[in-house]
N, C-alpha and C positions, 0 to 999 in steps of 0.2 A: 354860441356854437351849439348849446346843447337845445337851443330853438329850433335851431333848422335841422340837426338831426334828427329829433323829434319829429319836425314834417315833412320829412324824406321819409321816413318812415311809414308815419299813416297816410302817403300818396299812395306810395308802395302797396299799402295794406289796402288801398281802396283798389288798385287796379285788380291785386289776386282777389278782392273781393267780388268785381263786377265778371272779369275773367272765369273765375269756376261757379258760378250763379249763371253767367251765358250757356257755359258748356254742359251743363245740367241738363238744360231747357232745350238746345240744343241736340243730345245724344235723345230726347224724348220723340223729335222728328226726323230725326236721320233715317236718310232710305235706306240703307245698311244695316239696319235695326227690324225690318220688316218681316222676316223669317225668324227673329230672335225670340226664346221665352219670356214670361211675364216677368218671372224673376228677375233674368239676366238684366233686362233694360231697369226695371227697381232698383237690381244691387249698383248697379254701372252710374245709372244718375245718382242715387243716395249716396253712392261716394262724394262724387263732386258735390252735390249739399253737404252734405257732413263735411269734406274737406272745409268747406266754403266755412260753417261755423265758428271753425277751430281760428281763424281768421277775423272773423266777424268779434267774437269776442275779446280778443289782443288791440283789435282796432278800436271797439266801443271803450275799453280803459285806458286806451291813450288814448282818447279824444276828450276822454273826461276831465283832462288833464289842463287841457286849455280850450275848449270849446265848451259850450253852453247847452245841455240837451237837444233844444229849438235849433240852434246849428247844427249840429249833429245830424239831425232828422233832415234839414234843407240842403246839405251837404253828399249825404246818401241819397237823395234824388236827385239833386243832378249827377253825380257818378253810375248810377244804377240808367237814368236816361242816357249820359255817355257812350253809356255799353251798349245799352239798345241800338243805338247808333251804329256803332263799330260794328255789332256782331250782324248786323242787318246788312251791310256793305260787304263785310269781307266773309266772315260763318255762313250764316243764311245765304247771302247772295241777291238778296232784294233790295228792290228800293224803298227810301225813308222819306212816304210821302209828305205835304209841306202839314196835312191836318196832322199829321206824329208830331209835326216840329211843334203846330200851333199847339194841341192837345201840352204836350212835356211845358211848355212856355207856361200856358195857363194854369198848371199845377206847382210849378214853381213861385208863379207869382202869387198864387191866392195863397202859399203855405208862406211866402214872404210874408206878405201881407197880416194874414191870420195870427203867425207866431209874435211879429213885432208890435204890431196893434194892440193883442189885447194881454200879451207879455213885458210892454215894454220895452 
């Protein structure tokens, strides 16, 4: 029981992670933002980073928990390309052409690759 709580949790903890990392990046091209100070768009996205941290790190100590650094790292890329995905469909509004997919593929496999290979 206290497994799967445990990774209920850092799913949890990876979607608010990819979630306010999108909307950061996000609030930096919004057309609504165009007339806005320099400030205001800094303070506005560095929330969302700084919220995003505050996260990042809860998640990095429970992953330590039962994942392996090298997972870890393989783990956050693909939830961070996940997001790419989502926010490109539904946020942004674009499409997620097939070189995005092949590009995300080919970085997962070489950090597959790479981390198992010469980590063991």
């Amino acid at each position: 029981m206290y497994k799967t709580k445990t990774l209920i949790i850092w799913f949890i903890l990876n979607i608010i992670i990819s979630t306010t990392g999108e909307l950061a990046t996000y609030l930096q091209i919004n057309k609504n933002f165009v007339g806005k100070s320099f400030y205001y768009k800094v303070l506005l996205t560095e929330f969302f980073a700084s919220f995003q941290w505050i996260f990042v790190i809860i998640y990095l100590r429970l992953s330590y928990t039962f994942l392996t650094p090298v997972e870890i790292s393989l783990y956050s890329y693909l939830f961070a390309f996940i997001g790419q995905i989502l926010s490109n469909k539904f946020i942004i509004k674009q499409t997620t052409h097939f070189y995005d997919y092949i590009s995300m593929l080919l970085v997962l496999l070489g950090a597959y690759i790479t981390s198992y290979k010469v980590f063991g």
